[in-house]
N, CA, C and O atoms as CSV, one atom per row, in Angstrom:
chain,resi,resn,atom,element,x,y,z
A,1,UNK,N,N,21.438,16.124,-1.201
A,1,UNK,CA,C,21.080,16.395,-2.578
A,1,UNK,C,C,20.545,15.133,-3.266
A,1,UNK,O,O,19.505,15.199,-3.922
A,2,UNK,N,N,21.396,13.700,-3.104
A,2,UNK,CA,C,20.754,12.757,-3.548
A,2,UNK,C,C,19.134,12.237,-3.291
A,2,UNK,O,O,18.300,11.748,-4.053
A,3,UNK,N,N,19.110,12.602,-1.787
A,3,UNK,CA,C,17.668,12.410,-1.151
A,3,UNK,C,C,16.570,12.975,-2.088
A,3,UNK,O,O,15.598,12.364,-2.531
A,4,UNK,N,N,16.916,14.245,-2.295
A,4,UNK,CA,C,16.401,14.925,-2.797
A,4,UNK,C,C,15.890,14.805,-4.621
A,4,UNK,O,O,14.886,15.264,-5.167
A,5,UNK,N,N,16.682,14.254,-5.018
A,5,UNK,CA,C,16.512,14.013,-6.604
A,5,UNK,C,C,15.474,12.435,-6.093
A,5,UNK,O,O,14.326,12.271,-6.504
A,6,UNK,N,N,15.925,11.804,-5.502
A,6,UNK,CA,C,15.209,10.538,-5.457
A,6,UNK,C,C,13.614,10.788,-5.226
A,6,UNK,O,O,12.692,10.212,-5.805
A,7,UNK,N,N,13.529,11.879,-4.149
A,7,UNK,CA,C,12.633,12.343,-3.838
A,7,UNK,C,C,11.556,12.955,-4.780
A,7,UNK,O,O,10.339,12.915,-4.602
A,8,UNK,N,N,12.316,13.606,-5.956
A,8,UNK,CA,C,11.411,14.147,-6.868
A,8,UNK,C,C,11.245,13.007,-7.876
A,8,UNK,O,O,10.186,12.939,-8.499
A,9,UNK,N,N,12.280,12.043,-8.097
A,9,UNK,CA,C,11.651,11.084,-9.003
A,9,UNK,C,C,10.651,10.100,-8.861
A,9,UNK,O,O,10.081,9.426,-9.718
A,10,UNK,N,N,10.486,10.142,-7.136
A,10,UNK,CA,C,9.673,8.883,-7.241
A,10,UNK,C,C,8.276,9.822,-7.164
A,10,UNK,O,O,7.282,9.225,-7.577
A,11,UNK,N,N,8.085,10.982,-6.773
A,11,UNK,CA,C,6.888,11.571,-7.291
A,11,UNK,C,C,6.416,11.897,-8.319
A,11,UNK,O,O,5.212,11.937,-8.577
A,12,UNK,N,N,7.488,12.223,-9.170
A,12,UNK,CA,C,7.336,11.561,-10.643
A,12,UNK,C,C,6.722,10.533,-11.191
A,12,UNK,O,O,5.790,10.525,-11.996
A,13,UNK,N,N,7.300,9.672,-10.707
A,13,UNK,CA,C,7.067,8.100,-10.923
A,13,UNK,C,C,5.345,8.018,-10.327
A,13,UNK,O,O,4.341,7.799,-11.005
A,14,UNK,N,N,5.422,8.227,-9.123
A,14,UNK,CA,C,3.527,7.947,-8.797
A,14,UNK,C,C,2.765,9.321,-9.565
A,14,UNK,O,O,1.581,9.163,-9.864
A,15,UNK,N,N,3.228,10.276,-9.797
A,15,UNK,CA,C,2.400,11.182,-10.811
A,15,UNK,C,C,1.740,10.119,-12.423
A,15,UNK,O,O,0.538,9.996,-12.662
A,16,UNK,N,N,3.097,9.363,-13.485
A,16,UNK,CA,C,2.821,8.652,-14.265
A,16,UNK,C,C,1.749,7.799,-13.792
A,16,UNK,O,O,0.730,7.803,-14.483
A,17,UNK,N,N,1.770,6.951,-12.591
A,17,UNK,CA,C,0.384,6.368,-12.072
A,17,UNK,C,C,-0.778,6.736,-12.101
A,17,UNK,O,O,-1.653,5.946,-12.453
A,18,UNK,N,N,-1.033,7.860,-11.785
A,18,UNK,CA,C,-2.081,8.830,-12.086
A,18,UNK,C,C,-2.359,8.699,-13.145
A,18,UNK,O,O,-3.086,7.849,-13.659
A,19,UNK,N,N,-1.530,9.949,-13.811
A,19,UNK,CA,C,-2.212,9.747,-15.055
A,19,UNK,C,C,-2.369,9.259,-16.217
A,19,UNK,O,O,-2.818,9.842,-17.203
A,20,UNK,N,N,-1.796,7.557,-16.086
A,20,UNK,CA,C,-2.384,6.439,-16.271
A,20,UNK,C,C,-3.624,5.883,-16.022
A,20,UNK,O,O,-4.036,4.856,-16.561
A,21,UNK,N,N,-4.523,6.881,-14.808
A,21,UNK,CA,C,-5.863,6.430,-14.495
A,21,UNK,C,C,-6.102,5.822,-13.621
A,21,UNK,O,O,-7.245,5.587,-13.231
A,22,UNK,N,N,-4.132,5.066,-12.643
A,22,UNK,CA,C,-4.031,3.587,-12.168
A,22,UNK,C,C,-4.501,4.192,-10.369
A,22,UNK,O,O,-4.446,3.494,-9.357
A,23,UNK,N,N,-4.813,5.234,-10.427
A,23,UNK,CA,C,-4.831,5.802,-8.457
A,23,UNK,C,C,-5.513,4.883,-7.541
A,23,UNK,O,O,-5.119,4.831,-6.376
A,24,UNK,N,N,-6.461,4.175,-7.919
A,24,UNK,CA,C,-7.150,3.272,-7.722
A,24,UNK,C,C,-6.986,1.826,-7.512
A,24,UNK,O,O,-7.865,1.137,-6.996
A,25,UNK,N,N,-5.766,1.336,-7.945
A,25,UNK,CA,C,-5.846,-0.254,-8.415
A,25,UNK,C,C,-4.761,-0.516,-7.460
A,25,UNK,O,O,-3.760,0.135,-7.159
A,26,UNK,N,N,-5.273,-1.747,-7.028
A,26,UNK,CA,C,-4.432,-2.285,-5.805
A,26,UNK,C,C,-3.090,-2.494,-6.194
A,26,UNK,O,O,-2.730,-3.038,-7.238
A,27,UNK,N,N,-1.948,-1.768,-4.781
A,27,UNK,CA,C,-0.681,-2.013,-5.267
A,27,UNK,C,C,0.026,-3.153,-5.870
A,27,UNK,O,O,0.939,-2.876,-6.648
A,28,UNK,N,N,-0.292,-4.614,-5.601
A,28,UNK,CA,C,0.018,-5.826,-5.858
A,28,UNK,C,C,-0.285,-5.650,-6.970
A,28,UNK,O,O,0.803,-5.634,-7.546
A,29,UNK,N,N,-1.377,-5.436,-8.020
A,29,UNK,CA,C,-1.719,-5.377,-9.003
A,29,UNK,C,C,-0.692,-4.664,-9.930
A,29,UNK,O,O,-0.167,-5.222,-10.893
A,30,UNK,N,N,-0.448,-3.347,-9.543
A,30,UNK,CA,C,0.620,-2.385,-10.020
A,30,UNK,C,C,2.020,-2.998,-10.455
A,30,UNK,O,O,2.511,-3.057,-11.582
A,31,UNK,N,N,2.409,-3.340,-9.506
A,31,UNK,CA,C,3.400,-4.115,-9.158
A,31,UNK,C,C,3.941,-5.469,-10.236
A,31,UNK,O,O,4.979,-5.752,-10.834
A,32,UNK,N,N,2.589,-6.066,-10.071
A,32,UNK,CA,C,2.461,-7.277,-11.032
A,32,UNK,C,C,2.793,-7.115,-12.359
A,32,UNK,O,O,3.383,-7.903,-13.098
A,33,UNK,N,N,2.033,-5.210,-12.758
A,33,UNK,CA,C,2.393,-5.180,-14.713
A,33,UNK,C,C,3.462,-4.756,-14.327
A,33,UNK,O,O,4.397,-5.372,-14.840
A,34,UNK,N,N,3.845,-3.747,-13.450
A,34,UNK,CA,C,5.532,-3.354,-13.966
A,34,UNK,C,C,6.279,-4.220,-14.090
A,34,UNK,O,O,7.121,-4.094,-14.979
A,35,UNK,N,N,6.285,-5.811,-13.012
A,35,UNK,CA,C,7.181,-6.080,-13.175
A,35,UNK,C,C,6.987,-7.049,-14.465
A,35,UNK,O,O,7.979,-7.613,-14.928
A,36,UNK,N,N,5.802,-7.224,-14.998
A,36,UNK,CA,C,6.024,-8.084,-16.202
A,36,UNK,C,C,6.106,-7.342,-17.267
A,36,UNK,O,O,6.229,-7.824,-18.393
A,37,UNK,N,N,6.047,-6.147,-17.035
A,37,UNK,CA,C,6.093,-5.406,-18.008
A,37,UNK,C,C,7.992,-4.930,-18.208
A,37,UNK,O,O,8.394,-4.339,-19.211
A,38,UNK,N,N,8.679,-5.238,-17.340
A,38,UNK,CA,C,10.026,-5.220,-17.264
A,38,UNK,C,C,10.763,-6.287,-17.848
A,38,UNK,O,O,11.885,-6.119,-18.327
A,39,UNK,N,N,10.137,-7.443,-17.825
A,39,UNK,CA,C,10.374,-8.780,-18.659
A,39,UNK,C,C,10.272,-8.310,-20.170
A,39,UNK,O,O,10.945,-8.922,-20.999
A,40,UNK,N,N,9.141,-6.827,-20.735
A,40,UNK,CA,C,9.101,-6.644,-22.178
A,40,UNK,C,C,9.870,-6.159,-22.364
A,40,UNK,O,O,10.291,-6.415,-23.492
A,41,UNK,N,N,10.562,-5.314,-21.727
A,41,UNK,CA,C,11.429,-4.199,-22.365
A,41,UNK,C,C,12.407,-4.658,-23.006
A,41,UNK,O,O,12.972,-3.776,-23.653
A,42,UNK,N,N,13.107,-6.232,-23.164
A,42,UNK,CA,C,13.857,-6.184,-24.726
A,42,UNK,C,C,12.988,-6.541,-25.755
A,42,UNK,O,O,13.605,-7.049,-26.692
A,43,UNK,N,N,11.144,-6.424,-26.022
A,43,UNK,CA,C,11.029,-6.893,-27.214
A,43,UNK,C,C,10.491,-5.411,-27.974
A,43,UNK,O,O,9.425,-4.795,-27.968
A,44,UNK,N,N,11.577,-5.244,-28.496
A,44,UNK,CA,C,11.697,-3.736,-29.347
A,44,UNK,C,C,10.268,-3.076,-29.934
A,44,UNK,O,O,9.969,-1.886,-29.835
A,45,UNK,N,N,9.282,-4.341,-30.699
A,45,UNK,CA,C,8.076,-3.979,-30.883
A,45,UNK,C,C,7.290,-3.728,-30.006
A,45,UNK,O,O,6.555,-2.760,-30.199
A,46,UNK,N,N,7.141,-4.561,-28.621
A,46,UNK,CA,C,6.739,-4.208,-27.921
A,46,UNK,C,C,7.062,-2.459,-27.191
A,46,UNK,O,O,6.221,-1.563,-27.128
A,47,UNK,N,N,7.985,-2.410,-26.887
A,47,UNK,CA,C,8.486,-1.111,-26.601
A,47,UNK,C,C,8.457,0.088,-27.203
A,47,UNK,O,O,8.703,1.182,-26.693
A,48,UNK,N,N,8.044,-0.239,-28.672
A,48,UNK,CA,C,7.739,1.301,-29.485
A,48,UNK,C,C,6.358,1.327,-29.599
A,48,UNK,O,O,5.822,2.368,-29.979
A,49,UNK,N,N,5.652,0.282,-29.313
A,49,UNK,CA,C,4.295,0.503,-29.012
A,49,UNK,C,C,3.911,0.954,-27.437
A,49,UNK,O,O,3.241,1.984,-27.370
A,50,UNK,N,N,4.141,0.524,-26.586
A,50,UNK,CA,C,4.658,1.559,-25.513
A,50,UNK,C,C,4.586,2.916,-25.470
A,50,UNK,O,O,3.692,3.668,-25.083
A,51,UNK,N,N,6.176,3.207,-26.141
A,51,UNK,CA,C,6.457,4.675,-26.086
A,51,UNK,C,C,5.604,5.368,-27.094
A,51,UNK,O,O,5.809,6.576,-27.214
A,52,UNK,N,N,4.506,4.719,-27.985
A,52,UNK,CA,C,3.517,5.302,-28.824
A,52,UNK,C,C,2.548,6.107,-28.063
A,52,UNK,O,O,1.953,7.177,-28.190
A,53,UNK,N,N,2.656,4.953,-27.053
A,53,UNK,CA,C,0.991,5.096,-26.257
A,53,UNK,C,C,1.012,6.428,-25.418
A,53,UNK,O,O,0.244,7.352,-25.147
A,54,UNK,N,N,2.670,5.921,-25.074
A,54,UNK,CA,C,2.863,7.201,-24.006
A,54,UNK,C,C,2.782,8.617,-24.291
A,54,UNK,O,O,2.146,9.452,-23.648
A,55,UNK,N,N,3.601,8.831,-25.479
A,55,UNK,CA,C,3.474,10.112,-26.102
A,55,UNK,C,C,2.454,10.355,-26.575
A,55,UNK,O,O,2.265,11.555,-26.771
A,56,UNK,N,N,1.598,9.625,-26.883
A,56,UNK,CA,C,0.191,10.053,-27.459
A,56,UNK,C,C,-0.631,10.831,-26.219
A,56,UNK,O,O,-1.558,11.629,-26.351
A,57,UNK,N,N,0.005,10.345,-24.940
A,57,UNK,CA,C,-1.058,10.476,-23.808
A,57,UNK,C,C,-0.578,12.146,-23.328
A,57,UNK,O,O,-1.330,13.091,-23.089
A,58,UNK,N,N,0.859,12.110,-23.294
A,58,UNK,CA,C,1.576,13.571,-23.189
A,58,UNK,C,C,1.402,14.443,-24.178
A,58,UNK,O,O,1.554,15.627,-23.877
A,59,UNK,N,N,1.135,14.191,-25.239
A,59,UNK,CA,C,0.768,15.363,-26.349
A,59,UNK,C,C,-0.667,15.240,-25.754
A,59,UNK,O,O,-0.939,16.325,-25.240
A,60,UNK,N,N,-1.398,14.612,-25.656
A,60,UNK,CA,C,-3.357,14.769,-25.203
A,60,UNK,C,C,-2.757,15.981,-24.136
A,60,UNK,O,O,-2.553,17.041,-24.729
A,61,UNK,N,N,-2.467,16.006,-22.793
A,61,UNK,CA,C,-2.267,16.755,-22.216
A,61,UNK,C,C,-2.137,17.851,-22.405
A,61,UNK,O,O,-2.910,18.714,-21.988
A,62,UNK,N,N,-0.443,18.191,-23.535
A,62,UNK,CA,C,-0.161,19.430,-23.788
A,62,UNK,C,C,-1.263,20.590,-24.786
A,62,UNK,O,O,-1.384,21.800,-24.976
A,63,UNK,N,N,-1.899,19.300,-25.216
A,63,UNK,CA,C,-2.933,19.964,-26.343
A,63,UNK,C,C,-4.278,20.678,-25.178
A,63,UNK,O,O,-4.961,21.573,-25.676
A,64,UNK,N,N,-4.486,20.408,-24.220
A,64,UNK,CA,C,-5.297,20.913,-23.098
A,64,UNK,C,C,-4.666,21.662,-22.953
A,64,UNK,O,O,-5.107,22.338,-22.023
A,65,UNK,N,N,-3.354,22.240,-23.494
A,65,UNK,CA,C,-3.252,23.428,-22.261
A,65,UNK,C,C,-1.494,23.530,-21.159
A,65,UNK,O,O,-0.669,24.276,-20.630
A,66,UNK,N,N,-1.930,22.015,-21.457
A,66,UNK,CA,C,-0.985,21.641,-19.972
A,66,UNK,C,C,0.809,21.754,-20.266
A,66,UNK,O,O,1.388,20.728,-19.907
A,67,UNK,N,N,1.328,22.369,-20.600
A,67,UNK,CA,C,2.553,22.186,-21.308
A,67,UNK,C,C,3.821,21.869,-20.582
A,67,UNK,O,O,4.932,22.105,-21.056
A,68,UNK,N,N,3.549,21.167,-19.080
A,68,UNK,CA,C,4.609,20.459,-18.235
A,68,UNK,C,C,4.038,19.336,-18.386
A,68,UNK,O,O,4.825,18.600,-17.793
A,69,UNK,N,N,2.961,18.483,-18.883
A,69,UNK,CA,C,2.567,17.816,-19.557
A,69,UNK,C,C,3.417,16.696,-20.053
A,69,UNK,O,O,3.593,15.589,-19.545
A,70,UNK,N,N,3.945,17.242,-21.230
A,70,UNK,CA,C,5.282,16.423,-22.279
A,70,UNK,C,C,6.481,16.727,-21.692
A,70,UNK,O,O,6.505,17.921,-21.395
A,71,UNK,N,N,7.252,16.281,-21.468
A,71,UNK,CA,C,8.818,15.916,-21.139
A,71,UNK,C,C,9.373,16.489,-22.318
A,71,UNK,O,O,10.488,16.966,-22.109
A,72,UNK,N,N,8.901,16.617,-23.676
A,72,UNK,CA,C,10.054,16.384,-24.731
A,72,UNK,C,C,9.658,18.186,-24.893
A,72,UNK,O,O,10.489,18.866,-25.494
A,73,UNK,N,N,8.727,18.695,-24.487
A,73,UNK,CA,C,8.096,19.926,-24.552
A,73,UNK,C,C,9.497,21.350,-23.840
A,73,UNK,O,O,10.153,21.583,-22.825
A,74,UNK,N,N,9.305,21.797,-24.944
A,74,UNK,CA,C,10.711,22.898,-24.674
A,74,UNK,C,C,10.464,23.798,-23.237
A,74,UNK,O,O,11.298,24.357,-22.525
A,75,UNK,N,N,9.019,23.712,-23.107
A,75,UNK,CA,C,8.675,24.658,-21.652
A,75,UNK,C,C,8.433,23.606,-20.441
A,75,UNK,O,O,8.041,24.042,-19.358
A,76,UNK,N,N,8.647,22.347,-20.610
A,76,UNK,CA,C,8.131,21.362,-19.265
A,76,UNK,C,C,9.154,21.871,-18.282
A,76,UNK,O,O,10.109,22.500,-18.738
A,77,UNK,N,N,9.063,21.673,-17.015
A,77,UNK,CA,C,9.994,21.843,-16.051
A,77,UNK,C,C,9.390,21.492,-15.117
A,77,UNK,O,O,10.067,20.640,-14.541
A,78,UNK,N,N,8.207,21.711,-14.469
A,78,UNK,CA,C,7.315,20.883,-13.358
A,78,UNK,C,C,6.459,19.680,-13.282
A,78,UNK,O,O,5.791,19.331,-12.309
A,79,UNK,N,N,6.562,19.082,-14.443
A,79,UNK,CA,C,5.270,18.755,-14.438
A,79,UNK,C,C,5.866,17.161,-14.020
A,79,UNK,O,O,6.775,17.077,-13.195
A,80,UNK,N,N,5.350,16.067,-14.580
A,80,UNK,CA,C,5.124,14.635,-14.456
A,80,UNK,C,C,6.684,13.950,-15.253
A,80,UNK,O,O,7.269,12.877,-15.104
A,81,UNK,N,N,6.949,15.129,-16.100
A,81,UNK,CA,C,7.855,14.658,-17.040
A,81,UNK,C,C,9.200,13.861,-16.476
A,81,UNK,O,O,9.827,14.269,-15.499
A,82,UNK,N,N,9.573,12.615,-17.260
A,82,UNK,CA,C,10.878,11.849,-16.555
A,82,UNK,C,C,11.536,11.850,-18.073
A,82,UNK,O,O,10.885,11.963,-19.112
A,83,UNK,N,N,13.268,11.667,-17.953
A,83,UNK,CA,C,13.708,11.354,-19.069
A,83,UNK,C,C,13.620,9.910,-19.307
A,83,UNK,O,O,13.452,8.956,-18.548
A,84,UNK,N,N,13.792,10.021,-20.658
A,84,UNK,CA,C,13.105,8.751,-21.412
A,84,UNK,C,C,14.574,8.278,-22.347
A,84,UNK,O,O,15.367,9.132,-22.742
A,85,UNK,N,N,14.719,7.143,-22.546
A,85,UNK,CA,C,15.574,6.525,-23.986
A,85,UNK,C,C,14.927,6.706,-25.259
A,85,UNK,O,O,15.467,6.301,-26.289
């Protein structure tokens, strides 16, 4: 069962890659913002600009149509969606 949840999160996780645009960009590269981008996560401004960007990008989606799209979306259940803080 654990295999299994891990399993769906990390396809999760490379789904957000996607559709970020990132399918393309060399893994080292990838690698490089997350992990400096893990160094931001205590600067609070930084981080609600972040989670701005993000939800802006999941409502674009749901507004197509797509309504597994948004995570926070009362009908998601398949889609890309991960829980969030």
């Amino acid at each position: 069962m654990d295999r299994k949840k891990d399993a769906r999160e990390k396809i999760q996780l490379g789904g957000l890659i996607v559709k970020a645009g990132l399918r393309e960009t060399d893994k080292a590269i990838l690698l490089g913002i997350l992990t400096d981008a893990a160094k931001q996560l205590g600067d609070t401004n930084q981080r609600d600009r972040w989670r701005a960007i993000g939800k802006a990008a999941f409502k674009d989606d749901s507004q197509k149509g797509n309504v597994d799209a948004d995570p926070d979306s009362p009908h998601a259940g398949g889609g890309v969606g991960l829980e969030r803080d």
